[in-house]
C-alpha positions as CSV (number, residue, x, y, z in Angstrom):
1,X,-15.4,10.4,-1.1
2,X,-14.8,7.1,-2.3
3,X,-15.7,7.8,-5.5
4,X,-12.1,9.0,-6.3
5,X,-10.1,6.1,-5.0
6,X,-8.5,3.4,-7.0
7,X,-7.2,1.4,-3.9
8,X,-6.7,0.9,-0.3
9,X,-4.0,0.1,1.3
10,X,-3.1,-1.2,4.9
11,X,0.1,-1.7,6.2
12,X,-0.4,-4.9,8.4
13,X,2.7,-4.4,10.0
14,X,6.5,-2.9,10.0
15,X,8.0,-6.0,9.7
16,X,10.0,-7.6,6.5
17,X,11.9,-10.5,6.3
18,X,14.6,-8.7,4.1
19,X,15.0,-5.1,6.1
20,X,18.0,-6.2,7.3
21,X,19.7,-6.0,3.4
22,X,18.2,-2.6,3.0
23,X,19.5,0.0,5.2
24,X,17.7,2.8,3.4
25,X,14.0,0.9,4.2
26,X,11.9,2.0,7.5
27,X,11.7,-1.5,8.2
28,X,15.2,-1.8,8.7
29,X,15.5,0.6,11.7
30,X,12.2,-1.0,13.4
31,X,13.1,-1.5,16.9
32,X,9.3,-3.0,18.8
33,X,7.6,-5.0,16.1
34,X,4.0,-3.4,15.9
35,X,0.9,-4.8,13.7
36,X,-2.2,-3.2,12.5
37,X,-5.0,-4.0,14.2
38,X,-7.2,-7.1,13.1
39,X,-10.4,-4.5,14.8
40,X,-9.1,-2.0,12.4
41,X,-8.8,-3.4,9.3
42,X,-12.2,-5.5,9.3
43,X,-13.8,-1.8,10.0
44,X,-12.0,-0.6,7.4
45,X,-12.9,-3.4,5.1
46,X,-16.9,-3.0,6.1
47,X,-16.6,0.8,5.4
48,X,-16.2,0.7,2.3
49,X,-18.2,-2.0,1.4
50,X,-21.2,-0.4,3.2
51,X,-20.4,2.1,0.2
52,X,-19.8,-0.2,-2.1
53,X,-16.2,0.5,-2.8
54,X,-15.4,-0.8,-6.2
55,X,-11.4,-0.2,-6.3
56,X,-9.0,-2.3,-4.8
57,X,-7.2,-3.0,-1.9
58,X,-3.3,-3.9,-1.0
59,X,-1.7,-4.6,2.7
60,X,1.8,-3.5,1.7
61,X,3.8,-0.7,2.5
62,X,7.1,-1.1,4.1
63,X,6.1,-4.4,5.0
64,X,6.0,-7.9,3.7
65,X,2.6,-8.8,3.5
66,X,2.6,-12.7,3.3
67,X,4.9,-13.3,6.7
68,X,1.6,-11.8,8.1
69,X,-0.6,-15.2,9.3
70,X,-3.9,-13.3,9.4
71,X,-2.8,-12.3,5.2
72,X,-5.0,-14.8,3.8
73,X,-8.2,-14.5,6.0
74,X,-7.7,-10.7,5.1
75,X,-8.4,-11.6,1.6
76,X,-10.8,-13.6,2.2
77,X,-12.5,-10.6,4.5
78,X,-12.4,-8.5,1.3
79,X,-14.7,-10.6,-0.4
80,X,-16.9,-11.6,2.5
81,X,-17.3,-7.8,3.7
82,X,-16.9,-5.3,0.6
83,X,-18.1,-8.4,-2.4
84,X,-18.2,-5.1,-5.0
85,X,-14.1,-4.8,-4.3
86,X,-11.9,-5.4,-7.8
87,X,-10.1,-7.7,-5.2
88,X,-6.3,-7.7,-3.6
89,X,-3.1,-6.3,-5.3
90,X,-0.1,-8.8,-3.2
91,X,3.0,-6.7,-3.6
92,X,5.8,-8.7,-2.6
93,X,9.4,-9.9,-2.3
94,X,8.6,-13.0,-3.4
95,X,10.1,-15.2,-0.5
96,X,6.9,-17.1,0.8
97,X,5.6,-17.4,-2.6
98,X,5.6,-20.8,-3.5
99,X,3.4,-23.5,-4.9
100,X,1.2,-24.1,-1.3
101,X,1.2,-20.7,-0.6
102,X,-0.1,-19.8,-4.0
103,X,-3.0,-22.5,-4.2
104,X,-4.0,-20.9,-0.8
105,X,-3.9,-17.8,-2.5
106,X,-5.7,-18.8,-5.3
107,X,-8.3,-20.4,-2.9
108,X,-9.3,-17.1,-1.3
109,X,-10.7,-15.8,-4.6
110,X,-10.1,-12.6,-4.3
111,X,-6.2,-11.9,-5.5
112,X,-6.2,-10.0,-8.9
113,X,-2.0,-9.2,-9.2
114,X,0.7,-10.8,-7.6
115,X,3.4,-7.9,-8.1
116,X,7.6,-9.8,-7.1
117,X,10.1,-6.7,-6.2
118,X,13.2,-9.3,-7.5
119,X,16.1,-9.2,-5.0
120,X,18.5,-12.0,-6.4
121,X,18.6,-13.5,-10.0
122,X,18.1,-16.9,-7.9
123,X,15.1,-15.5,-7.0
124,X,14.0,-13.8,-10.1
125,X,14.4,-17.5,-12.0
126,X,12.7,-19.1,-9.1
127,X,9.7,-16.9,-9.0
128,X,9.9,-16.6,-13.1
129,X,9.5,-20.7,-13.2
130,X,6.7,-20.6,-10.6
131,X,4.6,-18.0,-12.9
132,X,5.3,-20.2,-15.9
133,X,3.4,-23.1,-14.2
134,X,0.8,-20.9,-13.2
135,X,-0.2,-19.7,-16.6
136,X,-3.4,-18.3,-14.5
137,X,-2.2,-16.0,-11.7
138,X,-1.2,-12.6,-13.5
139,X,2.2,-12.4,-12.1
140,X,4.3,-9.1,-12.4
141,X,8.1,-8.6,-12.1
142,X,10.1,-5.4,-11.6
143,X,13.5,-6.9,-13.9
144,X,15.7,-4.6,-11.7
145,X,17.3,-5.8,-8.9
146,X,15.5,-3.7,-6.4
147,X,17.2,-0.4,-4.6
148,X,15.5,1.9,-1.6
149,X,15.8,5.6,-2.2
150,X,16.3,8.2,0.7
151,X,12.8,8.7,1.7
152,X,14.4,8.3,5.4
153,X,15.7,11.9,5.2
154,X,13.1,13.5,3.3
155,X,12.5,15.7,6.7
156,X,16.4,16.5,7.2
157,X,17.5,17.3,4.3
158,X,16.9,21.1,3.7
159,X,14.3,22.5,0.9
160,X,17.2,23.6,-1.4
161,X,19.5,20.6,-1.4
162,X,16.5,18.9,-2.7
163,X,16.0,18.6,-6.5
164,X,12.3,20.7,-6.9
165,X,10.0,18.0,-8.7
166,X,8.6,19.0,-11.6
167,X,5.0,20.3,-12.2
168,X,3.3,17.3,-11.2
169,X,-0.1,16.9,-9.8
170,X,-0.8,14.2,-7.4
171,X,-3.9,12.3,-6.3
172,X,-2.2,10.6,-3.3
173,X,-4.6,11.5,-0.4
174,X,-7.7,9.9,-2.2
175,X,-6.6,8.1,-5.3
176,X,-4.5,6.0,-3.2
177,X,-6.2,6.1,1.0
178,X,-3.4,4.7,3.1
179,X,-3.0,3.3,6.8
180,X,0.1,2.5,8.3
181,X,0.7,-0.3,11.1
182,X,0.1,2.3,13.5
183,X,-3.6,2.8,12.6
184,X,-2.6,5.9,11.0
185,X,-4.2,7.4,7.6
186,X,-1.8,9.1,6.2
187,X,-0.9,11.2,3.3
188,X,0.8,8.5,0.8
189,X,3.5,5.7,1.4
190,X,6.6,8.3,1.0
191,X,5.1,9.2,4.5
192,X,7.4,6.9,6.4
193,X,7.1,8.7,9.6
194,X,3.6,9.6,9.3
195,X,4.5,13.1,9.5
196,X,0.6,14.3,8.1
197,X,-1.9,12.0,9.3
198,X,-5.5,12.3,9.0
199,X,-7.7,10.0,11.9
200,X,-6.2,7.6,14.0
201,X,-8.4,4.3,13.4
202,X,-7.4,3.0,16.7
203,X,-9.5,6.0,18.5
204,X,-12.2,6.5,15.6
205,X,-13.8,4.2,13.3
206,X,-13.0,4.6,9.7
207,X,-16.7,6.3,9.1
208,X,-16.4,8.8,11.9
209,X,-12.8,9.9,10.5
210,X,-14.4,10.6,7.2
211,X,-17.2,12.2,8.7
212,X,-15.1,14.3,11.3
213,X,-15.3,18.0,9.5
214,X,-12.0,19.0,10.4
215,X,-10.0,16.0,9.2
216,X,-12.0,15.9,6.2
217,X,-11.3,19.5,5.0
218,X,-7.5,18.8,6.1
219,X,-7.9,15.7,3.6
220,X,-9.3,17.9,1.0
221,X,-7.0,20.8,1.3
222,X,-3.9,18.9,1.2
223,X,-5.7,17.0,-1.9
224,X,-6.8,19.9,-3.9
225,X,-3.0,21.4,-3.6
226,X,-1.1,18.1,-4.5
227,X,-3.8,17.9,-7.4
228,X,-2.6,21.2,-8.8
229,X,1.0,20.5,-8.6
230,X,1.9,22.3,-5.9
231,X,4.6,20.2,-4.0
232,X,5.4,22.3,-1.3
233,X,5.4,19.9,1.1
234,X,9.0,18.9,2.6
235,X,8.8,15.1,1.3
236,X,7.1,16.1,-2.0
237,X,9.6,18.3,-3.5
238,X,11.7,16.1,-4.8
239,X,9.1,13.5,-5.7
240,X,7.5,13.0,-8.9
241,X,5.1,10.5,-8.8
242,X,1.8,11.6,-10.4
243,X,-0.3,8.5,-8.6
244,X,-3.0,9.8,-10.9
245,X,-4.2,5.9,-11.3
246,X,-3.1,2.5,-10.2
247,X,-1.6,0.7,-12.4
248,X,-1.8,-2.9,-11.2
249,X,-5.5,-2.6,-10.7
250,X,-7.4,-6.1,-12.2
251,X,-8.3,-6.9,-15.8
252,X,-10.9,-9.2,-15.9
253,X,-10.8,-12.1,-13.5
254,X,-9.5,-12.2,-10.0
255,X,-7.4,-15.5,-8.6
């Protein structure tokens, strides 16, 4: 099944040090602080390298990735445990990047983008001066002050106040296999709530998930539909997001 994913990603936990500006972020309603389990992602890590898993791997979703501690022995666990990885896509707001934390990144080896969501032109300079110093860390910026949409109410909101998406296909299920904080593999990151979930890794490993019959025809079916374009799920309708590839995946050398 592997064979058609591009990345990996596990949500280490729902915390981020900025939900409080961002009303319209899951993280900003968190009320008990929750984080993935280290048991869980080390299994999820040795899965796919027992298959030898060649895409990538990112531990962001709603979350901030680097006020995690365990972050960098993560990385490190992605080169120890699955070597044939491309390596680590660090999506973040930028706020613990600095020129210690970025030598320790660079020191795990296994970091191929470092992708800034910019929240404050202070910021955008700071993190802008930092990259220029580090002529070797392929830094990417999003030069837009960063907004949320409504992806809270993509359940409430009824089917026709929602603008249809166009004819799309999407390869979320298995292009991009995603696990929120709770343990849960879910359909995609719009999937706030994990509303359509496919194995709970704190009950099953990831290899009996993938090898339970029922989850994995669930997995398929909901694949093979998105793939053809047909968004009829409630959160899908008014998205358009093809994730037919990932676009930060490495070029050539990893940090």
């Amino acid at each position: 099944m592997l064979e058609y994913t591009q990345r990996i990603t596990l949500e280490l936990s729902n915390q981020c040090n900025l939900a409080k500006l961002h009303s319209k972020c899951p993280a900003h309603h968190v009320k008990v602080i929750e984080a993935l389990s280290t048991r869980v992602v080390r299994d999820v890590l040795s899965w796919a390298g027992s298959l030898g898993y060649c895409g990538g791997f990112a531990f962001h979703i709603y979350n901030e990735p680097m006020m995690d501690p365990r972050f960098y022995s993560f990385c490190e666990g992605v080169k120890q445990l699955c070597p044939s990885s491309k390596g680590v896509l660090l999506w973040t707001n930028g706020a613990y990047l600095n020129q210690e934390s970025l030598d320790k990144i660079k020191a795990t080896g296994t970091v191929h983008t470092i992708r800034c969501s910019l929240y404050s032109t202070m910021e955008k300079c700071r993190l802008e001066k930092l990259a220029f110093e580090n002529p070797d860390v392929n830094f990417v910026f999003s030069w837009e002050i960063q907004q949320f949409d409504d992806r809270l109410n993509k359940n409430e909101i009824s089917p026709t106040e929602k603008i249809q998406a166009p004819y799309t296909p999407c390869y979320a299920p298995l292009v991009d296999l995603t696990i929120n904080h709770a343990g849960k593999l879910v359909l995609c990151c719009m999937d706030w709530d994990a509303s359509v979930t496919f194995g709970d890794l704190n009950v099953h490993s990831m290899q009996e998930v993938m090898r339970d019959v029922n989850q994995r025809m669930k997995l398929t079916q909901y694949y093979d539909r998105l793939k053809a374009g047909l968004r009829d799920l409630h959160m899908c309708k008014s998205c358009a997001f093809p994730r037919t590839m990932d676009p930060n995946m490495p070029i050539g050398r990893t940090l």
